[in-house]
Residue frames relative to the residue before (quaternion, step in Angstrom):
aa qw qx qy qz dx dy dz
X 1.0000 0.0000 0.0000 0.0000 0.00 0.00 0.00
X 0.4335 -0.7386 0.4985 0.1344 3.11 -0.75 0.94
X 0.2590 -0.8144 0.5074 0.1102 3.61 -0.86 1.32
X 0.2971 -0.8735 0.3802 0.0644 3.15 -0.70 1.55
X 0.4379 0.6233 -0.3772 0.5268 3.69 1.96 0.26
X 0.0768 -0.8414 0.5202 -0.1247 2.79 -0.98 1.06
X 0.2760 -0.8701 0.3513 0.2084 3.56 0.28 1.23
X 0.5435 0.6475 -0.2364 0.4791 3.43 1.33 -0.70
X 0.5746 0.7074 -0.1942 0.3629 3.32 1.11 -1.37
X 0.7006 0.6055 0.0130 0.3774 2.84 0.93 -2.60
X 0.6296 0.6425 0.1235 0.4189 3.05 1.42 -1.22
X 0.7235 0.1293 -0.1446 0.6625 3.25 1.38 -0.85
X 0.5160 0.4712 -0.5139 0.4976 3.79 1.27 -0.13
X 0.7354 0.3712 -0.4324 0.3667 3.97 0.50 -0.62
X 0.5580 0.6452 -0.3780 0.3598 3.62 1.05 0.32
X 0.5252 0.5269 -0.2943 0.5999 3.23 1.62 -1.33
X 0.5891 0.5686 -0.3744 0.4353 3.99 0.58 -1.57
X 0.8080 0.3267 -0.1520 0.4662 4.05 0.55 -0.96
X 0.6666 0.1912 -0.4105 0.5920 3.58 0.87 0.02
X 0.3798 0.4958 -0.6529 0.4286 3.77 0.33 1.06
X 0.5249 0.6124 -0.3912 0.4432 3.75 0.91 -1.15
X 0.7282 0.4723 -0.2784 0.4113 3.00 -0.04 -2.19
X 0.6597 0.4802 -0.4126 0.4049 3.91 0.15 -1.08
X 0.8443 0.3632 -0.2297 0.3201 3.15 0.39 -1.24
X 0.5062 0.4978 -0.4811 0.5144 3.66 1.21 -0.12
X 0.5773 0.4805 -0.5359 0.3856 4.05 0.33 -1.22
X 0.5574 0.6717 -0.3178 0.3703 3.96 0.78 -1.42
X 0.6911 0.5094 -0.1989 0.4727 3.49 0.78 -1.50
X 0.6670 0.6588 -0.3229 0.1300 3.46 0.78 -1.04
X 0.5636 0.5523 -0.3586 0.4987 3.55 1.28 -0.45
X 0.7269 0.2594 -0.3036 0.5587 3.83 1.09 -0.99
X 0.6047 0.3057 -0.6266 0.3850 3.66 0.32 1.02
X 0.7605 0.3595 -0.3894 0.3751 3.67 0.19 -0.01
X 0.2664 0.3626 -0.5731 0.6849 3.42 1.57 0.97
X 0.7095 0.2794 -0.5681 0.3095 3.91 -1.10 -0.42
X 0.6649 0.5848 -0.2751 0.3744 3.37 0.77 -1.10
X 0.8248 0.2018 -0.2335 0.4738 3.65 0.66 -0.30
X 0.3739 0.6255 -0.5098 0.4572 3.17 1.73 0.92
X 0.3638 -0.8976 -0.1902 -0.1608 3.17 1.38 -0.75
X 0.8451 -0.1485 0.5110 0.0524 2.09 -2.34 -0.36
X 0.7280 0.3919 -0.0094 0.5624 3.26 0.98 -1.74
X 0.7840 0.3040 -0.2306 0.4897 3.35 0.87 -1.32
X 0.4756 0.5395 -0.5172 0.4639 4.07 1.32 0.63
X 0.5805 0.5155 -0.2627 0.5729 3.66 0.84 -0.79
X 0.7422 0.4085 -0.3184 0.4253 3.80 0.61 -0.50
X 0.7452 0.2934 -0.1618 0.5765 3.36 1.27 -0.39
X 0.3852 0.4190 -0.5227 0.6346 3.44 1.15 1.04
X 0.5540 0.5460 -0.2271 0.5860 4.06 0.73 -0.83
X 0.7444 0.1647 -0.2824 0.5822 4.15 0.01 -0.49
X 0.4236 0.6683 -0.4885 0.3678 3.96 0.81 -0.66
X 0.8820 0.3225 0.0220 0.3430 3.21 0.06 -1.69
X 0.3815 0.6411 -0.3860 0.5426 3.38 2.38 -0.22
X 0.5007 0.8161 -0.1150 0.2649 3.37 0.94 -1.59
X 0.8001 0.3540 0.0237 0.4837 2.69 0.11 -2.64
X 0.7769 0.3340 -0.2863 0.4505 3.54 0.76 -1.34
X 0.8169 0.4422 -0.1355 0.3447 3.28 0.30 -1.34
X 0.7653 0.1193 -0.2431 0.5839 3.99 -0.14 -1.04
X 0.6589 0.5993 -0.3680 0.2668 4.13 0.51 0.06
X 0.3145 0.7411 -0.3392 0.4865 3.26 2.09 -0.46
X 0.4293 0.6606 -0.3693 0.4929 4.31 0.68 -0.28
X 0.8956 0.2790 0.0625 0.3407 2.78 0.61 -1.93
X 0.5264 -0.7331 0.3332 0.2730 3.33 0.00 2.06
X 0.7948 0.5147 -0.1758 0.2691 3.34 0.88 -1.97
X 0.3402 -0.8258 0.3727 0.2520 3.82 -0.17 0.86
X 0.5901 0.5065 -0.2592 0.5728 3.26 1.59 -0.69
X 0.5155 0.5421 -0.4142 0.5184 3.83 1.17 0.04
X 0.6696 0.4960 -0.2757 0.4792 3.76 0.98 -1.43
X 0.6010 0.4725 -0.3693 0.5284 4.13 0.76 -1.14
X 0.6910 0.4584 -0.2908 0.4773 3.77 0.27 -1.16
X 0.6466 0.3964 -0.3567 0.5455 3.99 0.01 -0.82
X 0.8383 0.3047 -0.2003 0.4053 3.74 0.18 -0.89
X 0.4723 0.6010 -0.3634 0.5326 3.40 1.08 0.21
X 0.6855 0.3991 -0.3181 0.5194 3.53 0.86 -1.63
X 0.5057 0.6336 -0.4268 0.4008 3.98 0.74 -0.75
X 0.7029 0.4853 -0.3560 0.3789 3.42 0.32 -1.29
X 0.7468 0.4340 -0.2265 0.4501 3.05 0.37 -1.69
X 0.8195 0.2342 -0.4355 0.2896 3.99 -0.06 -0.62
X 0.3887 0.6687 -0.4604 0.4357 3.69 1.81 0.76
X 0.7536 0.2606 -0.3683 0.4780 3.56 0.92 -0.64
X 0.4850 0.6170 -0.4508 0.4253 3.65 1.00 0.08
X 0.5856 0.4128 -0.4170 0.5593 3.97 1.08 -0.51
X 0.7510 0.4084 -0.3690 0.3648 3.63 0.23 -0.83
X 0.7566 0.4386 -0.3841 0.2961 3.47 0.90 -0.15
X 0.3743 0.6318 -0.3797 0.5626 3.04 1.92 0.07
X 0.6152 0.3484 -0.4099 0.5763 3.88 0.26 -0.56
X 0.7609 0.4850 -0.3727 0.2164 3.19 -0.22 -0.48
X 0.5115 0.6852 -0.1625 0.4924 3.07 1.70 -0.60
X 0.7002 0.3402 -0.1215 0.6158 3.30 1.38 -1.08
X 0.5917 0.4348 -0.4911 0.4687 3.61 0.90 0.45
X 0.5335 0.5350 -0.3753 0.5369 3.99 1.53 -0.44
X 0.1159 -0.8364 0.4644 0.2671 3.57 1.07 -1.07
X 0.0559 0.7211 -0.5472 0.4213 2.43 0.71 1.69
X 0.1385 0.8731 -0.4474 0.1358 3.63 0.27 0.60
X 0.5327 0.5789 -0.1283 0.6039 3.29 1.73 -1.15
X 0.6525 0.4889 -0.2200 0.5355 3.54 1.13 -0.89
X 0.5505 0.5184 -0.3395 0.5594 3.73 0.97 -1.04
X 0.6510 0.4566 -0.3339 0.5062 4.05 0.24 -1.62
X 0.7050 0.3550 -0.4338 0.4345 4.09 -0.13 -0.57
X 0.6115 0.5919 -0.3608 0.3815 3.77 0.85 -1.23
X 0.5941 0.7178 -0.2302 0.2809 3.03 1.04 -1.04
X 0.7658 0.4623 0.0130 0.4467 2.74 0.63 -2.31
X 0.5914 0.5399 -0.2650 0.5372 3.47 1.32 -1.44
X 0.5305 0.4786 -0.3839 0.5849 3.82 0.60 -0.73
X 0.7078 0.3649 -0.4362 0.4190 4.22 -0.29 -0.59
X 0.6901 0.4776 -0.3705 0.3980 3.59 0.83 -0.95
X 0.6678 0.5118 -0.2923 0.4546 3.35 0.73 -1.11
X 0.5175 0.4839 -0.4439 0.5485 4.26 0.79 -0.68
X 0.5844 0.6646 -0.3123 0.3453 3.37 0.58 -1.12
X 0.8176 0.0953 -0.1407 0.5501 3.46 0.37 -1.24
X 0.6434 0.4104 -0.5284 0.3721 3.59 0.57 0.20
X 0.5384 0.5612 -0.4762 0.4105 3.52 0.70 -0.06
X 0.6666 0.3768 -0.3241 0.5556 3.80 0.69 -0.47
X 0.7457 0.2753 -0.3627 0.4864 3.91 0.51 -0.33
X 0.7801 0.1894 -0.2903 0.5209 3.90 0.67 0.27
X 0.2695 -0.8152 0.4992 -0.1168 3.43 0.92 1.91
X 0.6838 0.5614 -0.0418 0.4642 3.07 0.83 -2.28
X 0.7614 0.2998 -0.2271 0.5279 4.03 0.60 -0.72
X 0.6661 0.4533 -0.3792 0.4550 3.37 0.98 -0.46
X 0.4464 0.5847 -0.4713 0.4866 3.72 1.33 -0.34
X 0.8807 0.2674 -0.2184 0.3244 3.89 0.18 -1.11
X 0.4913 0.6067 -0.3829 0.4940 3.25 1.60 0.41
X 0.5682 0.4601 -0.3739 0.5706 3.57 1.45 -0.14
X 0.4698 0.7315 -0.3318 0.3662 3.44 1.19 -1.53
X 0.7965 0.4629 0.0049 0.3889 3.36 0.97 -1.72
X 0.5852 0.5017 -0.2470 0.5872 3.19 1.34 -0.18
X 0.6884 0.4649 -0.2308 0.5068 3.27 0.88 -0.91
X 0.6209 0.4100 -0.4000 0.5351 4.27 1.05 -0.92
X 0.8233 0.4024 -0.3160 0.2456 3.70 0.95 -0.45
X 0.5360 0.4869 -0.3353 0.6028 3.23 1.44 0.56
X 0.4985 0.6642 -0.4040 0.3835 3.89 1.06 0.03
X 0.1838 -0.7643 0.4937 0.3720 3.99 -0.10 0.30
X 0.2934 0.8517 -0.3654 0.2346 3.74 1.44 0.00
X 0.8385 0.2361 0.3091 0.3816 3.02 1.56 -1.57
X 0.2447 0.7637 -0.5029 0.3223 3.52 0.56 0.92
X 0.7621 -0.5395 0.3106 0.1781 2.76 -1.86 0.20
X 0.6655 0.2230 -0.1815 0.6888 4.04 -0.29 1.19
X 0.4241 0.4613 -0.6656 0.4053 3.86 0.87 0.76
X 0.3922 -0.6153 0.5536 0.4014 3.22 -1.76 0.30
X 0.1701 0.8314 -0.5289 0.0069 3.90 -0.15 0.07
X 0.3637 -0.7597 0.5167 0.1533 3.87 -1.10 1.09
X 0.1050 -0.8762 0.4681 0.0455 3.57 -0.78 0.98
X 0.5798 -0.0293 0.0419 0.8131 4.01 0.32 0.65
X 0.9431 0.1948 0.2258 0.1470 2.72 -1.55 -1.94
X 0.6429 0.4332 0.0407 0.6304 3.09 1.89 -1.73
X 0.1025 -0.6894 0.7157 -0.0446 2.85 -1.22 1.35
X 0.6456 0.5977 -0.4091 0.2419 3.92 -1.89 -0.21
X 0.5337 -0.7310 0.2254 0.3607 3.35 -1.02 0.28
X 0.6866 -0.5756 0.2806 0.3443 3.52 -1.42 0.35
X 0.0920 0.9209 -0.3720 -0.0716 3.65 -0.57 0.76
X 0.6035 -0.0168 -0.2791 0.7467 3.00 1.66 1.05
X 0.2456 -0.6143 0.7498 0.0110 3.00 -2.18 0.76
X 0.1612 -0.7522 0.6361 -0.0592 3.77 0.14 1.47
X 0.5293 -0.3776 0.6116 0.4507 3.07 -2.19 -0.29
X 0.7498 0.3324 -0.3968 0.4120 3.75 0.37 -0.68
X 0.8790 -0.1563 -0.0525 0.4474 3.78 0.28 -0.66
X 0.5554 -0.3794 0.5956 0.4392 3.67 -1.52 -0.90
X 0.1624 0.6761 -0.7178 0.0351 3.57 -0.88 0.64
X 0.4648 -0.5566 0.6884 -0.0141 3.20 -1.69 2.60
X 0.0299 0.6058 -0.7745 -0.1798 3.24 -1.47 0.61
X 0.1648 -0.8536 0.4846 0.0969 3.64 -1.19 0.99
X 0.7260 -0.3921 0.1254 0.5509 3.33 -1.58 0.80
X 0.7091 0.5199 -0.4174 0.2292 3.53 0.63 -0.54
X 0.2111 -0.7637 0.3971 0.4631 3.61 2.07 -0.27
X 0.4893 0.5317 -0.6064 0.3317 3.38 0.30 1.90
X 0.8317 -0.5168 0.1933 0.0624 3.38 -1.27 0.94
X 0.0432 0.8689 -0.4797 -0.1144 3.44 1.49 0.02
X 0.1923 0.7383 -0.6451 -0.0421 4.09 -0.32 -0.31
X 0.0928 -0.7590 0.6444 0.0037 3.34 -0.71 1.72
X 0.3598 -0.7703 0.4063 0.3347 3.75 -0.80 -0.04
X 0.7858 -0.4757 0.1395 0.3697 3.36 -0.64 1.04
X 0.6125 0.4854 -0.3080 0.5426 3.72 1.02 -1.60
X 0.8425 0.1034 -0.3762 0.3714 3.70 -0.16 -0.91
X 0.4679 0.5876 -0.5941 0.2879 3.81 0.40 0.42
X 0.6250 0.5024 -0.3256 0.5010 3.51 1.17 -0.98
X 0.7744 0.2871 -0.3799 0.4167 3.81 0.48 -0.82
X 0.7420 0.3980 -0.4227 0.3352 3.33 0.45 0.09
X 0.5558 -0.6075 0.3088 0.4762 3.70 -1.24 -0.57
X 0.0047 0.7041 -0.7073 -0.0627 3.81 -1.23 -0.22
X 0.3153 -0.7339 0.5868 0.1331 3.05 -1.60 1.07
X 0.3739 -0.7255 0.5680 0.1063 3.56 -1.29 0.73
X 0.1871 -0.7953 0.5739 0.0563 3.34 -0.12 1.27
X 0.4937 0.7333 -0.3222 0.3387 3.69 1.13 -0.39
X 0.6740 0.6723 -0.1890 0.2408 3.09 1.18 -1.91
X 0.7278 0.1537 -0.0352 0.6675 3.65 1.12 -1.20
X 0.4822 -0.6392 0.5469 0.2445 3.56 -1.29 0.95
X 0.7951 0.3345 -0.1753 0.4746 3.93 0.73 -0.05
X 0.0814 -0.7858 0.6059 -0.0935 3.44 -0.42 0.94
X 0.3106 -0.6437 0.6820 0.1552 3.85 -1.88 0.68
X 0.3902 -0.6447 0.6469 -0.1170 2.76 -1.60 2.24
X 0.2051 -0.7437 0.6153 -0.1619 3.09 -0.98 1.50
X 0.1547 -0.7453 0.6141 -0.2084 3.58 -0.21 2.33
X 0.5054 0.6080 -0.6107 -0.0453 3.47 -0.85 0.47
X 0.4097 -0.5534 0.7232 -0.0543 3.30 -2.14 0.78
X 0.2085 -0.7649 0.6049 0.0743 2.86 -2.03 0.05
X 0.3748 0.8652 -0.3215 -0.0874 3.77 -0.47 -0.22
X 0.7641 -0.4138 0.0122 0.4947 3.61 -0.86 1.17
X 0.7226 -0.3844 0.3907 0.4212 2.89 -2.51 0.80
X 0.8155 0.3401 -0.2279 0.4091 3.65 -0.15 -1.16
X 0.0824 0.7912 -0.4418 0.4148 3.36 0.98 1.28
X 0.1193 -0.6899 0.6731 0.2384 4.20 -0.36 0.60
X 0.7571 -0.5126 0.3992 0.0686 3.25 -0.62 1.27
X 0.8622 0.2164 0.0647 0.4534 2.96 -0.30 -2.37
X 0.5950 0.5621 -0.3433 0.4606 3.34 1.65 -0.72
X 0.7567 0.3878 -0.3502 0.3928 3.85 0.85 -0.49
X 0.5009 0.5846 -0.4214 0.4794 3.44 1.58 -0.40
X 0.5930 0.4788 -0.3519 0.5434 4.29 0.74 -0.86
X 0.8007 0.2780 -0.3114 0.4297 3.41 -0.13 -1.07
X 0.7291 0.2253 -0.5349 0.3627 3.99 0.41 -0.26
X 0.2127 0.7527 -0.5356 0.3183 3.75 1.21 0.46
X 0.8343 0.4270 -0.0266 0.3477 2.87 0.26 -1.90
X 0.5605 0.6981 -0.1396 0.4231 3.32 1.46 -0.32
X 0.7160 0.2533 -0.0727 0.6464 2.99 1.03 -1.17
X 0.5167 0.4926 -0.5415 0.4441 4.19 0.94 -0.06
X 0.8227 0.4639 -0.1392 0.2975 3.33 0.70 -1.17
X 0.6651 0.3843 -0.2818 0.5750 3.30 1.88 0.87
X 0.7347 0.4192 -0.0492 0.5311 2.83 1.49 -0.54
X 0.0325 -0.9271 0.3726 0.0247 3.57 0.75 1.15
X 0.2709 -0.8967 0.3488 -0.0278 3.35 -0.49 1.83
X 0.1716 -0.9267 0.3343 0.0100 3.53 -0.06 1.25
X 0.7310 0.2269 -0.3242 0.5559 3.54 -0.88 1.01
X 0.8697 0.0279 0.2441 0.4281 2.61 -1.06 -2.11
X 0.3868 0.8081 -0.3385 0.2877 3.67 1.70 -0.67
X 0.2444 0.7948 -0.5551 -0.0207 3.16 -1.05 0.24
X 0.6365 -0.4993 0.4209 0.4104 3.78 -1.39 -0.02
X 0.3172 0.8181 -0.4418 -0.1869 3.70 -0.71 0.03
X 0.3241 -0.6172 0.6863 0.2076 3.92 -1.37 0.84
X 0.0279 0.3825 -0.9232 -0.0264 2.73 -2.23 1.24
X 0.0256 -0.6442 0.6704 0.3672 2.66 -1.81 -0.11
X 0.5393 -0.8168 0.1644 0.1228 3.12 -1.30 1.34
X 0.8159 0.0493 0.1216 0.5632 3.53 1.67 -0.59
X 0.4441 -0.5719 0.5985 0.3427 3.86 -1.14 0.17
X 0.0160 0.7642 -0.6318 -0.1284 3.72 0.28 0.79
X 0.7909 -0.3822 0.2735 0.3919 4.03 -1.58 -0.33
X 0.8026 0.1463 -0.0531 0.5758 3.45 1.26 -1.03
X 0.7305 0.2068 -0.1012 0.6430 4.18 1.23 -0.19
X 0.3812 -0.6805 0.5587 0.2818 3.40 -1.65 0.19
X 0.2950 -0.8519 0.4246 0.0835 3.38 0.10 0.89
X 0.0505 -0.6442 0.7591 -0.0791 3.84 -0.91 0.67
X 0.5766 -0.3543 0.7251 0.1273 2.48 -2.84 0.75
X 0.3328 0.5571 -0.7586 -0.0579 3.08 -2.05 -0.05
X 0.3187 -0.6834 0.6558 -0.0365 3.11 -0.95 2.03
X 0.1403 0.6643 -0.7290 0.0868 4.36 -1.20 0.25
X 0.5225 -0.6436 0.5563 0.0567 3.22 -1.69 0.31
X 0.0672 0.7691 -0.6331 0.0568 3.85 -0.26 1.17
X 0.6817 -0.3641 0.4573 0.4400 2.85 -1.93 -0.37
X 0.0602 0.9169 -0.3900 0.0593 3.55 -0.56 0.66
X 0.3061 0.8047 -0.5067 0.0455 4.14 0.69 0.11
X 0.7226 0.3079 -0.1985 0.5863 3.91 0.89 -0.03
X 0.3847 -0.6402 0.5147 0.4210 3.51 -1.08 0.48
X 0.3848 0.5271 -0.6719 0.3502 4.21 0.31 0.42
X 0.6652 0.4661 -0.4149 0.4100 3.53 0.60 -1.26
X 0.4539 0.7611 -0.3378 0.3171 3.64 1.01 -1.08
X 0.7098 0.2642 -0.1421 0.6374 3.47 0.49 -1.93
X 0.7270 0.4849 -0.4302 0.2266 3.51 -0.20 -0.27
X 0.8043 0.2781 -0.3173 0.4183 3.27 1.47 -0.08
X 0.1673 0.7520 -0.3181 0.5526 3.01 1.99 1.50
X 0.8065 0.2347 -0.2475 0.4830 2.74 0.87 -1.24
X 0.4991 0.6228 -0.4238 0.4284 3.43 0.89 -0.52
X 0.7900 0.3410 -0.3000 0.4119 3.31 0.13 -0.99
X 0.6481 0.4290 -0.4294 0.4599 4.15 0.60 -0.12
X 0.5617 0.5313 -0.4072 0.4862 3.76 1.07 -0.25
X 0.6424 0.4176 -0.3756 0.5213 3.75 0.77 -0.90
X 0.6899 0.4926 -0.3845 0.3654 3.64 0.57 -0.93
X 0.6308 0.5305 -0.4226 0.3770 3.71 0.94 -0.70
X 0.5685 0.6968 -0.2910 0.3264 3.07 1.29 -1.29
X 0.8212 0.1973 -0.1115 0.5237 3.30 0.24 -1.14
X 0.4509 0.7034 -0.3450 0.4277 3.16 0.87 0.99
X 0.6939 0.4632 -0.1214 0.5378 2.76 1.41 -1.07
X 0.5240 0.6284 -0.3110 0.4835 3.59 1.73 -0.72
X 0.6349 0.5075 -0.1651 0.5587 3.40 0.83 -1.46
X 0.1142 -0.7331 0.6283 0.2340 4.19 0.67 -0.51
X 0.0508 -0.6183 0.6826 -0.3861 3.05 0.49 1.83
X 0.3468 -0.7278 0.5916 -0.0037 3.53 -0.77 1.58
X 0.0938 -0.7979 0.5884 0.0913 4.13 -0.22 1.01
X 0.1106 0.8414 -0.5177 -0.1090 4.12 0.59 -0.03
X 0.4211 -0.6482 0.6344 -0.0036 2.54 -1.85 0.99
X 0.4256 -0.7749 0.3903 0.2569 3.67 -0.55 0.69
X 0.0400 -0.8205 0.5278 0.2158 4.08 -0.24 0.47
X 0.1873 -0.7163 0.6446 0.1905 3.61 -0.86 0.36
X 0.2375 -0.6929 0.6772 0.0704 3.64 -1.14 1.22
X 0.2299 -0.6182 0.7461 0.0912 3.78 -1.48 1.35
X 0.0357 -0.6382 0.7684 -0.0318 2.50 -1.60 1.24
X 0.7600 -0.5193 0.3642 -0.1416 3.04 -1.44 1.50
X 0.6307 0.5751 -0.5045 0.1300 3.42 0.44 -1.13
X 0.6866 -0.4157 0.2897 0.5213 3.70 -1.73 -0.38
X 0.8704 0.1070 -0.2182 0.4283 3.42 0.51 -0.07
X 0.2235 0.9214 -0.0046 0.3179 3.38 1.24 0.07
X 0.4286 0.7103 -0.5354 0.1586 3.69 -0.14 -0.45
X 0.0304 -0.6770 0.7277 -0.1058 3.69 -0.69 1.45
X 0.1668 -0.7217 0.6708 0.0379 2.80 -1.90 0.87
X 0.2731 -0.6954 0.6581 0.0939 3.55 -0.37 1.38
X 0.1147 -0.6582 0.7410 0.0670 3.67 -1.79 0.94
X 0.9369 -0.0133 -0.0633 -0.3437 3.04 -1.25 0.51
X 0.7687 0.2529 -0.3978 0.4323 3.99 -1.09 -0.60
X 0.0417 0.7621 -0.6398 0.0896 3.62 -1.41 0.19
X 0.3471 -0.7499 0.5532 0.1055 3.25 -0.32 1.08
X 0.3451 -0.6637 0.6179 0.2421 3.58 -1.60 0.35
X 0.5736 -0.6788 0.4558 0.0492 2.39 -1.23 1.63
X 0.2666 -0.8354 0.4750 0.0733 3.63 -0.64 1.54
């Protein structure tokens, strides 16, 4: 039987098979070093509109995470046009149609297996087009408080009073709630206290009135108000609620604190009695009694 392999054969068809290649790549060479400095040209153009963007027609636009996003999306669907031209200067068209198509299947199954990232990449689009929310607001989320210092596609990352890092992701910041201390330049302070039965009443409601109008300057509709709130065990206790300047909760405590120093103060002028509850241990042999109470401070 006659053997029909031939090693010699094999050999000169894979030679002819490679200097076809070779012919046809030398051919190619002018439309690869056109794709290549298409490009080339069209990376440098969209590094060039990126930064047109960012600095120049995006300035309009308060939101910073609006300006990174818009000029990001520029870049990328500039080098996506140039690599399409380029493609069609290889003619490679047939190649473009599979990229295509392969690109729908693949979105396809990563969109169902990264459900969860594609939630906070909307999540993100959406906090960065909200006017609710921008960067350097103070605003309080669950647990997390402080201000915003990036707005990604994937999350919000808080840096707090403690100057640590919160980094929520995008889906549950959107589904849930948070407050924006940022939003209104005036906020309501909330003081409360207490002081003895034999207390004049009307005399500590006027004077912490007067206190807190006369440091605390109320505008428009604004105003000071006194409840008091309760028979507590050792003092009668009250509220007094006013209105400051206020966009962060430092400002918050600071006009907290102001305002319970002024209140002690003139408290103490007025012997206005603040009490303090004392609990007496008793001892016995089997026993243990606790005696309560009231006691004044001792001027």
């Amino acid at each position: 039987m006659e053997n029909k392999f031939s090693l010699q054969d094999s050999i000169s068809k894979l030679w002819d098979k490679l200097d076809g290649w070779l012919d046809a790549i030398i051919l190619k060479l002018p439309n690869i070093a056109m794709a290549i400095l298409i490009m080339v040209a069209f990376y440098f153009l969209a590094r060039t509109l990126r930064n047109l963007f960012k600095n120049i027609l995006l300035k309009r636009i308060s939101q910073v995470s609006i300006q990174q996003i818009i000029s990001k999306a520029v870049f990328v669907a500039v080098l996506l046009i140039g690599f399409f031209i380029a493609l069609g200067v290889l003619e490679l068209d047939k190649v473009l149609t599979s990229i295509l198509a392969g690109a729908g299947v693949i979105g396809l199954a990563v969109g169902l297996a990264l459900q969860g990232t594609l939630s906070n990449t909307f999540g993100g689009l959406l906090l960065s087009f909200m006017p609710n929310i921008k960067i350097n607001d103070y605003i309080e989320c669950g647990d997390a408080s402080g201000s915003v210092e990036e707005i990604s596609l994937r999350n919000i990352v808080i840096r707090t009073p403690q100057n640590n890092l919160v980094v929520i992701p995008n889906s549950n910041f959107v589904d849930g709630a948070f407050t924006n201390y940022s939003l209104t330049n005036r906020g309501r302070v909330f003081v409360s206290c207490g002081v003895g039965y034999e207390s004049n009443l009307q005399q500590v409601e006027d004077l912490t009135l007067k206190v807190i109008n006369e440091n605390f300057k109320q505008q428009n509709d604004e105003k000071v108000e006194f409840y008091f709130t309760e028979f507590g065990d050792s003092s009668i206790n009250f509220m007094v609620r006013f209105w400051a300047n206020i966009r962060n909760k430092k400002e918050e405590h600071l006009a907290r604190h102001q305002a319970v120093k002024l209140i002690k103060q003139h408290f103490d002028s007025q012997d206005i009695n603040i009490p303090f509850p004392i609990r007496t241990l008793d001892f016995g042999k089997n026993n243990l009694t606790v005696h309560s109470e009231q006691s004044k401070i001792n001027k």
